[in-house]
N, CA, C and O atoms as a MOPAC input file, in Angstrom:
PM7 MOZYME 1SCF
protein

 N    -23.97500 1    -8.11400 1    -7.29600 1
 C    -23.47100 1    -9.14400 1    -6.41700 1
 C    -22.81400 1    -8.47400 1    -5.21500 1
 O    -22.11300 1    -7.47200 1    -5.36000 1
 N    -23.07300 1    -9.09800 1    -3.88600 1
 C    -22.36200 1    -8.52200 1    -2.95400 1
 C    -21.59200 1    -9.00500 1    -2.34400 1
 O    -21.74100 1   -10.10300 1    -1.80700 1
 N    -20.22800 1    -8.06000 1    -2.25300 1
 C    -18.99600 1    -8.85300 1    -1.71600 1
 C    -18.18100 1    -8.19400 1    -0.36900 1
 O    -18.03600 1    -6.99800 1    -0.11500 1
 N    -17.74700 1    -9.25200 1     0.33100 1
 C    -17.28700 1    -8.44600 1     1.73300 1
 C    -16.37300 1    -8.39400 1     1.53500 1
 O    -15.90400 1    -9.51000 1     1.30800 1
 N    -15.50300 1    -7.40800 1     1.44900 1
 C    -14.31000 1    -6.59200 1     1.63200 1
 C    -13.13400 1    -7.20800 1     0.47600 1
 O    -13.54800 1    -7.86700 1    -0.47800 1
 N    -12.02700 1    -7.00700 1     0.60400 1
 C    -11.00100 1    -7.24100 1    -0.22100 1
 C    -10.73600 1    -8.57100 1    -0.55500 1
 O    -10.64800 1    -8.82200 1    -1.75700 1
 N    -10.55400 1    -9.70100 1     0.45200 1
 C    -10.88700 1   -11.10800 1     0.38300 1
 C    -11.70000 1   -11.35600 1    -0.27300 1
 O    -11.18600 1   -11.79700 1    -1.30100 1
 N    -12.95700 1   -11.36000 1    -0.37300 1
 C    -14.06700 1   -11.55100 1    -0.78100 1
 C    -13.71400 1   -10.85900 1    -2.64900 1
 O    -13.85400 1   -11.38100 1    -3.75500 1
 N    -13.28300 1    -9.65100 1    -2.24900 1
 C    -12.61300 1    -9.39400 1    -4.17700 1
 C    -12.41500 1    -9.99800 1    -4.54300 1
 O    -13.23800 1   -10.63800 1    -5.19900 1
 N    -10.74300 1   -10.44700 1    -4.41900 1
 C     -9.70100 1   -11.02000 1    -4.66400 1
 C    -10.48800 1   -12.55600 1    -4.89200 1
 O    -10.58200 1   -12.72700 1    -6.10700 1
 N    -11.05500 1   -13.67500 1    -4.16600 1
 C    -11.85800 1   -14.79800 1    -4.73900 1
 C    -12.51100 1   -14.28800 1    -5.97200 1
 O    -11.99700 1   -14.58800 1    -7.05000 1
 N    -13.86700 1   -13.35900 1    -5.93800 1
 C    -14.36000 1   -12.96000 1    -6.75900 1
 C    -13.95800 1   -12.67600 1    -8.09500 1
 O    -14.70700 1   -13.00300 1    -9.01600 1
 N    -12.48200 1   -11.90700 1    -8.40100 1
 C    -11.86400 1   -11.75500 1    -9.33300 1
 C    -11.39300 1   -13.66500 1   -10.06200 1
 O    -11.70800 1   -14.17500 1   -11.13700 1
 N    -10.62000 1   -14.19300 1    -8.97500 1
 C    -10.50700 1   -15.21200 1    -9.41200 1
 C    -11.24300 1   -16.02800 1   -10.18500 1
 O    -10.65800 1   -16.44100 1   -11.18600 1
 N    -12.38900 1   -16.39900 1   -10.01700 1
 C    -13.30800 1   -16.94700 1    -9.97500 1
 C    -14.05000 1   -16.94700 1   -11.47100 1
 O    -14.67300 1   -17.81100 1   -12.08800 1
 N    -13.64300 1   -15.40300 1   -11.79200 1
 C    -14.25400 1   -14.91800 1   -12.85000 1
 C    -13.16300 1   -14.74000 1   -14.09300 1
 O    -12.14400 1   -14.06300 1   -13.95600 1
 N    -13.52200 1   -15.46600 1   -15.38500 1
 C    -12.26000 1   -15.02500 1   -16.20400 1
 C    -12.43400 1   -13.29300 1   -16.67900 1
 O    -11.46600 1   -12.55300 1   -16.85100 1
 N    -13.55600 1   -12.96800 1   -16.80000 1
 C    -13.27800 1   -11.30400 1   -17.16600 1
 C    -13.47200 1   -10.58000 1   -15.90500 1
 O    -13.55900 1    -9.36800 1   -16.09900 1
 N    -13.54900 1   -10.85800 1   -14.93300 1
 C    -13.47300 1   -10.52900 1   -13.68300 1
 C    -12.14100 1    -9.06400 1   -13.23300 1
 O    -10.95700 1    -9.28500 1   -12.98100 1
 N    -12.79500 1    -7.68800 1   -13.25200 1
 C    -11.29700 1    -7.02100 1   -12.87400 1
 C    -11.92600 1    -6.34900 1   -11.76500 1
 O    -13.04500 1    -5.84800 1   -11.87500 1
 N    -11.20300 1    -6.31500 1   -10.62400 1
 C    -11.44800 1    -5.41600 1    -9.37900 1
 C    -10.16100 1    -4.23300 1    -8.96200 1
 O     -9.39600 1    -3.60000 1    -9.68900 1
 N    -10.32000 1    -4.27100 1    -7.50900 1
 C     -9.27000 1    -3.01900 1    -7.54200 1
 C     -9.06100 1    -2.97300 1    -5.69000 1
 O     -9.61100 1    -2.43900 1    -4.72700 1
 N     -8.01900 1    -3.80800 1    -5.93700 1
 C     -7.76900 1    -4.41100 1    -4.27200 1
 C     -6.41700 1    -3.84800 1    -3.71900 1
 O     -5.61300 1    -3.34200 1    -4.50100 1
 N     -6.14900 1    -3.93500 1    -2.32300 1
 C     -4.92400 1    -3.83500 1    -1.54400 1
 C     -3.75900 1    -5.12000 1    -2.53100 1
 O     -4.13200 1    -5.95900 1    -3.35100 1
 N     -2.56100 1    -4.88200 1    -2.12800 1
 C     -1.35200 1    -5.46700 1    -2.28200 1
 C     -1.66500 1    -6.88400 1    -1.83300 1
 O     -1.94300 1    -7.91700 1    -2.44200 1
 N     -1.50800 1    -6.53700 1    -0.42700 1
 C     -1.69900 1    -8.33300 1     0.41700 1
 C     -2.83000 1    -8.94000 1    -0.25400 1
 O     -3.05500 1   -10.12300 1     0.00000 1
 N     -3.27700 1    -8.57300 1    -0.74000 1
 C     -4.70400 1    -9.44400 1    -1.52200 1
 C     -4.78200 1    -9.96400 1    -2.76500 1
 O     -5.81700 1   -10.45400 1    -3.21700 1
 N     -3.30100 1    -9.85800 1    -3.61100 1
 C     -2.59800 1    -9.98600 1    -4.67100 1
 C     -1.73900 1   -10.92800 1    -4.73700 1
 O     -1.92000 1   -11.94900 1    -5.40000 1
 N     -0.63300 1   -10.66900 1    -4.00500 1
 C      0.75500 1   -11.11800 1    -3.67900 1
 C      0.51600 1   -11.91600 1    -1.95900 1
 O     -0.09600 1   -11.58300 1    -0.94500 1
 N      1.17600 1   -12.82800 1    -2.26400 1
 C      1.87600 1   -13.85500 1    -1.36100 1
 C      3.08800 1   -13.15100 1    -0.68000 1
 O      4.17800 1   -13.06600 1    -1.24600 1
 N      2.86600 1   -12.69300 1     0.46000 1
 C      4.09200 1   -12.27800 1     0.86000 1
 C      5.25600 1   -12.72700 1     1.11900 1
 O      6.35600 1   -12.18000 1     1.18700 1
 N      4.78000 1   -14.15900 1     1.30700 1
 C      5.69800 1   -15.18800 1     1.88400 1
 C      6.86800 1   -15.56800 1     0.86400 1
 O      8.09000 1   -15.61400 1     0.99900 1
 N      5.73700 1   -15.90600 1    -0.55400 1
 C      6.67600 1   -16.27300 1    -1.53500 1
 C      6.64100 1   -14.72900 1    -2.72100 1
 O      6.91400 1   -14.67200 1    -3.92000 1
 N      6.35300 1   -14.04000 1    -2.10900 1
 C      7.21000 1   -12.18800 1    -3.00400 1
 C      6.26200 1   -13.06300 1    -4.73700 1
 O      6.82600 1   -13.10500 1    -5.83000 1
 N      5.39900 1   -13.39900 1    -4.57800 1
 C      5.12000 1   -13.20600 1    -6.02300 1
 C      3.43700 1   -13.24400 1    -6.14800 1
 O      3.08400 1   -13.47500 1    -4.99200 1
 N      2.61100 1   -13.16700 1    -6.71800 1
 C      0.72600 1   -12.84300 1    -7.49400 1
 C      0.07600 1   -14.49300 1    -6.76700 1
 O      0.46900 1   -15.65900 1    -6.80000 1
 N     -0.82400 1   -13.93500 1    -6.29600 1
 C     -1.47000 1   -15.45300 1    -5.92300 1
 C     -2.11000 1   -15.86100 1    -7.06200 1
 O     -2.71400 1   -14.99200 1    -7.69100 1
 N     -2.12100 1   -17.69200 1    -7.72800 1
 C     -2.71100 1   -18.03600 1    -8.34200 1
 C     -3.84400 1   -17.59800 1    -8.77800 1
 O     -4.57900 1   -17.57900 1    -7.79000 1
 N     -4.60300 1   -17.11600 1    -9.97800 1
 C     -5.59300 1   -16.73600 1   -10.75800 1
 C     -5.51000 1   -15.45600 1   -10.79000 1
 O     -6.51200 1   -14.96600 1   -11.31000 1
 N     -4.34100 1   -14.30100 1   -10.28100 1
 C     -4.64300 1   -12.87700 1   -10.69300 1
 C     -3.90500 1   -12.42800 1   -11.06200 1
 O     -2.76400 1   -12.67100 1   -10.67100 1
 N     -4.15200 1   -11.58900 1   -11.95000 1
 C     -2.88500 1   -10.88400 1   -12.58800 1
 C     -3.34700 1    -9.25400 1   -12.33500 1
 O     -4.50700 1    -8.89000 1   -12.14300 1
 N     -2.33300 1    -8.50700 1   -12.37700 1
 C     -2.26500 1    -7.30600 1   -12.28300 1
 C     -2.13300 1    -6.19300 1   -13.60400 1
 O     -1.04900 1    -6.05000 1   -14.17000 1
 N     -3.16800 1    -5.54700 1   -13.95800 1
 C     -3.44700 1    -4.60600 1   -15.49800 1
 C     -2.60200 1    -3.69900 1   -15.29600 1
 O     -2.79400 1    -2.92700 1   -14.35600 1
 N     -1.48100 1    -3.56300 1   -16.10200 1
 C     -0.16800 1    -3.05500 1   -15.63000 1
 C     -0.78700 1    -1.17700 1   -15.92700 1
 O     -1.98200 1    -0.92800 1   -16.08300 1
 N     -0.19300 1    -0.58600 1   -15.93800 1
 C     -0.33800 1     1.09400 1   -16.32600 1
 C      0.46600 1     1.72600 1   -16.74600 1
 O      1.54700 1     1.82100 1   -16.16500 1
 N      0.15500 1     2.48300 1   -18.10000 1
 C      1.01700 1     3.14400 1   -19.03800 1
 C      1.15900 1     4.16700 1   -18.95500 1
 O      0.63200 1     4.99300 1   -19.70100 1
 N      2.37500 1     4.57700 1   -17.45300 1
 C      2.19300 1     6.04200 1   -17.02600 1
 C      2.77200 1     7.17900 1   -17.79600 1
 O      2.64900 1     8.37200 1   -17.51800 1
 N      3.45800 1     6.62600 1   -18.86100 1
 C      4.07800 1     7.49700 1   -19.93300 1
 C      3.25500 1     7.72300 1   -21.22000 1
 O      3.43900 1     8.63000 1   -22.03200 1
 N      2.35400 1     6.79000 1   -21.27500 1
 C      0.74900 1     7.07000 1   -22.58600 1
 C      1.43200 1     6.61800 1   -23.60600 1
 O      1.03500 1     6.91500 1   -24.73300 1
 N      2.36900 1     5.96800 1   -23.47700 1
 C      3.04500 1     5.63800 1   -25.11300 1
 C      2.75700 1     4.24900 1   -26.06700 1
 O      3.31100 1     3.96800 1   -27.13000 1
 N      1.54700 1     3.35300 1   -25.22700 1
 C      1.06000 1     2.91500 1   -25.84700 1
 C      1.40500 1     1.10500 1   -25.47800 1
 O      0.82400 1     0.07700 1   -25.82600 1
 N      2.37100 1     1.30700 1   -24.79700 1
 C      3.11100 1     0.29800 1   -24.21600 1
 C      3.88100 1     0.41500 1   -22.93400 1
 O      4.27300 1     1.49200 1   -22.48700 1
 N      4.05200 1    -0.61000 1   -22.43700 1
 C      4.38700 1    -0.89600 1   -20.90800 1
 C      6.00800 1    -1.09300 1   -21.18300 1
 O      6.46700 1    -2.14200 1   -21.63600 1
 N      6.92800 1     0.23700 1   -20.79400 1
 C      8.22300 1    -0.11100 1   -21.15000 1
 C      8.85500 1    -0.58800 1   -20.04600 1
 O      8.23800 1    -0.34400 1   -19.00900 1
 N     10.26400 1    -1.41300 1   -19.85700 1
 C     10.57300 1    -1.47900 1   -18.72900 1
 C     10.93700 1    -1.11200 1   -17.44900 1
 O     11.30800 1    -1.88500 1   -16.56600 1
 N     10.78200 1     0.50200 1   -17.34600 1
 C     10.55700 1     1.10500 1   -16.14800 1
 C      9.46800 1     1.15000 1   -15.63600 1
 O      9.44200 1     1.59200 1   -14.48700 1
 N      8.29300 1     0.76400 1   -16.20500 1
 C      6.71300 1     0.56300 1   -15.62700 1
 C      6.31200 1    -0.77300 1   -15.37200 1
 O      5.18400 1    -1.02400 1   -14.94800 1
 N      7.07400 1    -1.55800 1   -15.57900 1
 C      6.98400 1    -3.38700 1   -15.46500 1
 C      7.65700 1    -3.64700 1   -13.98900 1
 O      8.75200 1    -4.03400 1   -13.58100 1
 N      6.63700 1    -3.30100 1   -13.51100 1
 C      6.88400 1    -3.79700 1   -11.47800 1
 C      6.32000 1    -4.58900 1   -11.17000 1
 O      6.30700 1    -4.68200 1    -9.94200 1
 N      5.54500 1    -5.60800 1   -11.86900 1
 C      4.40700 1    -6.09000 1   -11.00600 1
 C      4.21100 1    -7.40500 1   -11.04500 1
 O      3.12500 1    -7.96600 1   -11.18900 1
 N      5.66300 1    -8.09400 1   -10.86600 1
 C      6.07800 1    -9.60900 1   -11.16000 1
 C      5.64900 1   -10.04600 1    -9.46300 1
 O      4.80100 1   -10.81600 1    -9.01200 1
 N      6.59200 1    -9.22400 1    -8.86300 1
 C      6.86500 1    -9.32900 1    -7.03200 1
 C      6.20600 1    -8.73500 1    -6.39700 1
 O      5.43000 1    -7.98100 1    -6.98400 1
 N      6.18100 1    -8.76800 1    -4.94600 1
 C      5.11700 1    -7.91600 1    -4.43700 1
 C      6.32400 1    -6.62900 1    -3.94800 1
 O      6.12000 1    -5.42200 1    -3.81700 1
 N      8.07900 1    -7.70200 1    -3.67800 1
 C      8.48900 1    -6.51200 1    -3.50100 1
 C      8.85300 1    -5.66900 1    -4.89200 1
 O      9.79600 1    -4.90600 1    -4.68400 1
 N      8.35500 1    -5.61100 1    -6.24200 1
 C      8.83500 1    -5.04700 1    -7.12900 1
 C      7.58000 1    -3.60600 1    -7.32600 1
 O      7.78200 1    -2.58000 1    -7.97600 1
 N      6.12800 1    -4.01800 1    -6.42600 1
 C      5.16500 1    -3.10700 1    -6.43400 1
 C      5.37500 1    -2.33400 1    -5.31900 1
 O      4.95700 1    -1.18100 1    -5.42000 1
 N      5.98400 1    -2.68500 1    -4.12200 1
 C      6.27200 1    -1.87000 1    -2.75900 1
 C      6.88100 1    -0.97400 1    -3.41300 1
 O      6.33000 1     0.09500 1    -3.67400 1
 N      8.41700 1    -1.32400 1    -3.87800 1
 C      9.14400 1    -0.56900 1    -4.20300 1
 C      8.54300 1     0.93700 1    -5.07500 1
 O      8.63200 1     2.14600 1    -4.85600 1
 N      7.85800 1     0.01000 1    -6.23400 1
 C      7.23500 1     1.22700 1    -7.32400 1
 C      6.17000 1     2.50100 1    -6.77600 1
 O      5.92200 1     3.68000 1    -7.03100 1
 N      5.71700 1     1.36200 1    -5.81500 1
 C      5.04500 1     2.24500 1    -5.19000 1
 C      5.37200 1     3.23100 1    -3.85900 1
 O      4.62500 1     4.11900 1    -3.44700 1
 N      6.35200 1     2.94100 1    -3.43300 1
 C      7.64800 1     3.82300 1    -2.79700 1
 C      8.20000 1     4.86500 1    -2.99300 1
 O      8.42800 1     5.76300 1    -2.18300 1
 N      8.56400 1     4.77500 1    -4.60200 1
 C      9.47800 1     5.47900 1    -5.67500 1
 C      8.64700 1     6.61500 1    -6.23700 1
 O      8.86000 1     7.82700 1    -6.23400 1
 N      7.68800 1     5.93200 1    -6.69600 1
 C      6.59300 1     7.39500 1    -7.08000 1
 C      6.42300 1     6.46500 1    -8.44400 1
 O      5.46700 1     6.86300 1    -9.10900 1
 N      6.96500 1     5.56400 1    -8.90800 1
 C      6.82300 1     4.98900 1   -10.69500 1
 C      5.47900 1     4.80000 1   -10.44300 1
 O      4.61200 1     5.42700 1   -11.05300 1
 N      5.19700 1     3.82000 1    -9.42000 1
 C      3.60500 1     3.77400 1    -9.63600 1
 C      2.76400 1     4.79600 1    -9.06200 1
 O      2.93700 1     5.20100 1    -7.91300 1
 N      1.69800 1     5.29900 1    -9.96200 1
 C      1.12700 1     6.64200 1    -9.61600 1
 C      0.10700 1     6.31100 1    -8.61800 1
 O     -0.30900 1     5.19500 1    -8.30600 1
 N     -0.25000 1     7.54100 1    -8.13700 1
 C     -1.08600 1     8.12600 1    -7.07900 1
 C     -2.07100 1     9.06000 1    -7.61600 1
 O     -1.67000 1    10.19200 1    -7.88600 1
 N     -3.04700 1     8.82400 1    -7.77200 1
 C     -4.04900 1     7.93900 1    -7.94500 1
 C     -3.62700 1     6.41500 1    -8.46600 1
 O     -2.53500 1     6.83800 1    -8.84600 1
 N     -3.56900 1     5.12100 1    -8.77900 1
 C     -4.66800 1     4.27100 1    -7.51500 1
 C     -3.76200 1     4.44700 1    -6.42100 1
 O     -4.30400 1     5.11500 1    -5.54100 1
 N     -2.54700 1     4.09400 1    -6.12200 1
 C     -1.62400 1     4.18800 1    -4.93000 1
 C     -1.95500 1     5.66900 1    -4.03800 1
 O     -1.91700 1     6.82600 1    -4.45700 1
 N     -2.31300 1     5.11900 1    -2.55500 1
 C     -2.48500 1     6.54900 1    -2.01000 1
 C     -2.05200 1     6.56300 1     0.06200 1
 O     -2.04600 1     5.67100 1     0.91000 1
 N     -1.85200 1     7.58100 1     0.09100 1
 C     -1.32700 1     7.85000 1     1.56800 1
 C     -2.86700 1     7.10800 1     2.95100 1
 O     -4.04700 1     7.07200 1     2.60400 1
 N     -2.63500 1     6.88400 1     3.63300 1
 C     -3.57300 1     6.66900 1     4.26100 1
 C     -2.41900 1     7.88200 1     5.55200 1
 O     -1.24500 1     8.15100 1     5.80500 1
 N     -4.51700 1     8.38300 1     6.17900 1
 C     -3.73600 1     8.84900 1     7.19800 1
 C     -4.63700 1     8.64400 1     8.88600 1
 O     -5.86300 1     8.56600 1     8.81100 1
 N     -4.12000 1     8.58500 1    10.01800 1
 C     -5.01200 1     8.93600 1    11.46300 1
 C     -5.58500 1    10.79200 1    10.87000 1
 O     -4.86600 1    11.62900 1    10.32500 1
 N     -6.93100 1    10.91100 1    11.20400 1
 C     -7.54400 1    12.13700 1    11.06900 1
 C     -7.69900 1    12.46000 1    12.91400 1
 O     -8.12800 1    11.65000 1    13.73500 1
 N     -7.24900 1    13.75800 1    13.17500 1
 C     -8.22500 1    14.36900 1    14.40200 1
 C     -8.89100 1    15.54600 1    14.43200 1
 O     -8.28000 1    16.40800 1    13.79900 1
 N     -9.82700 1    15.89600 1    14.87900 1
 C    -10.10700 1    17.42200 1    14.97500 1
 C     -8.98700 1    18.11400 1    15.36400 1
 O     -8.79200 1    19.04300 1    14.58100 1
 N     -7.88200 1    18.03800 1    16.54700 1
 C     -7.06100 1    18.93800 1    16.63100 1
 C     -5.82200 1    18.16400 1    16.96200 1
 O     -5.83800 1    16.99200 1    17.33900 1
 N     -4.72600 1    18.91000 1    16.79400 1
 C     -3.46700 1    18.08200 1    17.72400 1
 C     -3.44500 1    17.88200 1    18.88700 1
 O     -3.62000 1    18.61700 1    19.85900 1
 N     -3.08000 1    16.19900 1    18.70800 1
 C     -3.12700 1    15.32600 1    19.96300 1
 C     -2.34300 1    15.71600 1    21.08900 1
 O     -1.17400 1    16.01300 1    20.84000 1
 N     -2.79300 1    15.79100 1    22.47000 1
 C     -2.26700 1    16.49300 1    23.64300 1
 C     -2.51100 1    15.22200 1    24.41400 1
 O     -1.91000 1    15.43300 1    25.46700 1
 N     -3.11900 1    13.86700 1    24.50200 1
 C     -3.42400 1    13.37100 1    25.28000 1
 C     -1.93600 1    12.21400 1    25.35500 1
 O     -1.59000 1    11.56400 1    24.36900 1
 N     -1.10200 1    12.13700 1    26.90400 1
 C     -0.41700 1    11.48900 1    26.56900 1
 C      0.20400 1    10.15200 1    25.70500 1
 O      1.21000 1     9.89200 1    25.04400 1
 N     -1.55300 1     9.20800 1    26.31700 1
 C     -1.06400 1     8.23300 1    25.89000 1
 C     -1.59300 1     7.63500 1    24.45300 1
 O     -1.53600 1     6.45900 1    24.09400 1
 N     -2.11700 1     8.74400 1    23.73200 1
 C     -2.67700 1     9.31000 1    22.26100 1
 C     -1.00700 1     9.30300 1    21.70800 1
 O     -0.42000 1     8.32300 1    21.24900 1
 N     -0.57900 1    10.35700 1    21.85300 1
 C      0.75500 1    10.78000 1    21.36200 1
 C      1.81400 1     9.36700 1    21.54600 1
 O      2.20500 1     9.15800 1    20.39800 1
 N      2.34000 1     8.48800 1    22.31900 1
 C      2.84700 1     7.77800 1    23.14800 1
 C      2.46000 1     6.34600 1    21.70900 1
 O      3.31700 1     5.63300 1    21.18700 1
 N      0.97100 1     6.33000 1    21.42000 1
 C      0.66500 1     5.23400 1    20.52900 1
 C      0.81800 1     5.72600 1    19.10600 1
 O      0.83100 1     4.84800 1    18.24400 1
 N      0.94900 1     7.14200 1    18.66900 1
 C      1.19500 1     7.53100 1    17.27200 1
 C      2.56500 1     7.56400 1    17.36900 1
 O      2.95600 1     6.90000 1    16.40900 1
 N      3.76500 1     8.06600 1    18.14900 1
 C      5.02500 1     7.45200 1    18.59400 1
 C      5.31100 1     6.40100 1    18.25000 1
 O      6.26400 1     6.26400 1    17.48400 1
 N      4.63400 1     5.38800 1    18.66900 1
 C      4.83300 1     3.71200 1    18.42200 1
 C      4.88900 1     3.56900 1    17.13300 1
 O      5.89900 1     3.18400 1    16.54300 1
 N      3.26600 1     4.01800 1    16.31400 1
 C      3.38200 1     3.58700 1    15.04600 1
 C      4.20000 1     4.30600 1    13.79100 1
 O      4.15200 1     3.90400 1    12.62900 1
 N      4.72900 1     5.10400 1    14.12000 1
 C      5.83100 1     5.93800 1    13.22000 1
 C      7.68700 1     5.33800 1    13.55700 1
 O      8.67200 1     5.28800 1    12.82200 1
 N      7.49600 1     5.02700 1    14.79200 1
 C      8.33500 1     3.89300 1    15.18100 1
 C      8.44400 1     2.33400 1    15.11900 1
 O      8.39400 1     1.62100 1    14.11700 1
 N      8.60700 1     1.96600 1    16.45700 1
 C      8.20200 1     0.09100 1    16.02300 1
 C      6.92500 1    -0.20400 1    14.90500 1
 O      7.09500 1    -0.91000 1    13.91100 1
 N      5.78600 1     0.37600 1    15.19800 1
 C      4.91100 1    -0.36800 1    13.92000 1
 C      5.46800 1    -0.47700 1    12.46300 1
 O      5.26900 1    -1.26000 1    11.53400 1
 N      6.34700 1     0.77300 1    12.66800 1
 C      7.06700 1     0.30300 1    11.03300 1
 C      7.13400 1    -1.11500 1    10.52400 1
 O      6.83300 1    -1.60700 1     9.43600 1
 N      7.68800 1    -1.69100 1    11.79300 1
 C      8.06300 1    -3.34300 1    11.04800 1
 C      6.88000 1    -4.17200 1    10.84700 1
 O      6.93500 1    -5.33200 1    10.43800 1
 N      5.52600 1    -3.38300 1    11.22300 1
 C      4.49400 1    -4.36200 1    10.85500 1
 C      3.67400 1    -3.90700 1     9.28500 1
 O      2.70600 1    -4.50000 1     8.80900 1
 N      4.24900 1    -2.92300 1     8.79500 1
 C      3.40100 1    -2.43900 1     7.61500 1
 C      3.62000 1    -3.30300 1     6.53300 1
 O      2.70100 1    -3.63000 1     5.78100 1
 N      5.13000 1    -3.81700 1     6.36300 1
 C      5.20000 1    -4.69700 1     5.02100 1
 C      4.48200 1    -5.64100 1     5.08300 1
 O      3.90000 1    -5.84600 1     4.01800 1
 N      4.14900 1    -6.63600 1     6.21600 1
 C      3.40300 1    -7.42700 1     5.96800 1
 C      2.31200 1    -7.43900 1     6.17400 1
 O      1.65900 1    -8.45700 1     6.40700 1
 N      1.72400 1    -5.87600 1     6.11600 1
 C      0.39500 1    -6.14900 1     5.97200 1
 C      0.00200 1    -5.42600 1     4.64000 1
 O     -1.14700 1    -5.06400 1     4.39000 1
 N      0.91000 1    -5.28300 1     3.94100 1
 C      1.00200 1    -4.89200 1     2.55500 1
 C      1.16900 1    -3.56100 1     2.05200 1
 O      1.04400 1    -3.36900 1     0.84200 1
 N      1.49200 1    -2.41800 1     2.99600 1
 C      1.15100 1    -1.23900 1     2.55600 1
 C      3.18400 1    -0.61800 1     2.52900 1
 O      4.13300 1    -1.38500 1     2.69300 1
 N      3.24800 1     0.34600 1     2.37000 1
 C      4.68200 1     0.90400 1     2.16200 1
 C      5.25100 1     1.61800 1     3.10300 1
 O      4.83900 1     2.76700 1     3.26100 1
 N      6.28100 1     1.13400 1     3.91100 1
 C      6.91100 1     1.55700 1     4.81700 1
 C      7.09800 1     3.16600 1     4.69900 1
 O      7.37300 1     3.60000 1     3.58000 1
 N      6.95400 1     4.18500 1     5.89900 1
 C      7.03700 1     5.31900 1     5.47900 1
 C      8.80900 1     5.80900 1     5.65200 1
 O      9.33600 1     5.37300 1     6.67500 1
 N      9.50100 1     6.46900 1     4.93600 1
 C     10.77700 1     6.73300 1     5.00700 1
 C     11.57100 1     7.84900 1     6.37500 1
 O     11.00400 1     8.74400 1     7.00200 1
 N     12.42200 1     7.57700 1     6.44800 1
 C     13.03900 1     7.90100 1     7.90200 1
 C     12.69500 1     9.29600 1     7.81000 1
 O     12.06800 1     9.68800 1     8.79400 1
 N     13.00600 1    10.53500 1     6.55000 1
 C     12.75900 1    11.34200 1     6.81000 1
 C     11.20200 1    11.93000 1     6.85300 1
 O     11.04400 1    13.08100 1     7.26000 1
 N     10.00600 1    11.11200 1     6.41600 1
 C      8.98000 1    11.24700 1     6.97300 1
 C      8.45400 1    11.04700 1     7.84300 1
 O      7.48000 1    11.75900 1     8.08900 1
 N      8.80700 1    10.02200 1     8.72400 1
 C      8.87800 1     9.56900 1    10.31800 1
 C      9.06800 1    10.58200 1    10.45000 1
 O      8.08700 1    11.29100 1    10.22900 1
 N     10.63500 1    11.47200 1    10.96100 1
 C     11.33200 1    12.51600 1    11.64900 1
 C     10.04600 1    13.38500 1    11.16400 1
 O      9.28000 1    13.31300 1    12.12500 1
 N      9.45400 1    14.13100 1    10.20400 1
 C      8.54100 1    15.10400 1     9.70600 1
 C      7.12700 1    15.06200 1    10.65200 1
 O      6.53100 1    15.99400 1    11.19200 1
 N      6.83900 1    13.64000 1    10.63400 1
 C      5.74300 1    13.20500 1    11.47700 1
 C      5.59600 1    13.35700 1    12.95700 1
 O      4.54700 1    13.69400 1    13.50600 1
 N      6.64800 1    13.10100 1    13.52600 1
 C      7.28800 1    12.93700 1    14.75300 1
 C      7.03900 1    13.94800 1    15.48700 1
 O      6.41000 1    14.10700 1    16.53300 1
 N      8.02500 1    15.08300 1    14.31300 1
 C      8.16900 1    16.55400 1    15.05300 1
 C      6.88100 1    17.27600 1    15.24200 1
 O      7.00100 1    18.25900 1    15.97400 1
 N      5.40700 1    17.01100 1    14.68000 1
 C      4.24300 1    17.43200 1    14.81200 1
 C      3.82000 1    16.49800 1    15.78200 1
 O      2.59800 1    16.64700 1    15.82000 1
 N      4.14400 1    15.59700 1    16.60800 1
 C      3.72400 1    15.10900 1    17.41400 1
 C      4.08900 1    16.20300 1    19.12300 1
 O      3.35800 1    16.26700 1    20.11200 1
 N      5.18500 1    16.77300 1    18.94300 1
 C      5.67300 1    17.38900 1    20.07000 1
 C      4.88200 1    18.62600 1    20.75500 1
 O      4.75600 1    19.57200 1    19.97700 1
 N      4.36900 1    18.81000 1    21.93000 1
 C      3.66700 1    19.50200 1    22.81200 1
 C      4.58400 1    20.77200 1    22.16800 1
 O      5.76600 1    20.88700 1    21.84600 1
 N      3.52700 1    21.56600 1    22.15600 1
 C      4.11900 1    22.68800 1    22.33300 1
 C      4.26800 1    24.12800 1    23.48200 1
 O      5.03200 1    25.05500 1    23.21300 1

């Protein structure tokens, strides 16, 4: 069956009672109301192998209880993972540098709601400083 992109999952999963896929956050959770959109549930993960889901691995009521986990490091990486801009070399072009500026800055405030995990001040500053001409 062919399906377009994460939307197209996320119905798909619904839709289906044995139905399991493997989608973004926003495609889960309601941001609006911080909790699982009707028909999906989330297959929790037993990052300790003990056979059961104890309550330090039980994040996945809220969407902010999965940001967080997935923030923290509780939820692992692999499935949770970094996205990054790729270039052949470091950016010299002003207004290149000027828009990766922006998004390590102001874009911050647009990542939660588009579901992914704010990056932390001291990785900004880390990021930043490889932005600078040398």
């Amino acid at each position: 069956m062919g399906i377009f992109g994460d939307p197209g999952l996320a119905d798909v999963v619904k839709s289906d009672p044995l139905g399991i896929g493997f989608n973004n956050t926003i495609y889960i959770y309601n941001r609006e109301l911080n909790k699982k959109y009707d028909g999906l549930e989330v297959i929790p993960i037993d990052k300790n192998e003990n056979g059961r889901i104890d309550p330090e691995e039980n994040f996945y009521d809220t969407m902010d209880q999965i940001i967080e986990a997935i923030a923290s490091g509780k939820y692992p990486s692999p499935p949770a993972r970094e996205l990054y801009f790729v270039a052949r070399e470091t950016p010299t072009s002003l207004p290149v540098i000027k828009f990766l500026e922006w998004i390590l800055n102001d874009g911050q405030k647009f990542v939660l709601e588009a579901g992914y995990v704010s990056l932390t001040k001291d990785r900004v500053a880390t990021e930043l400083a490889k932005l600078k001409i040398q």
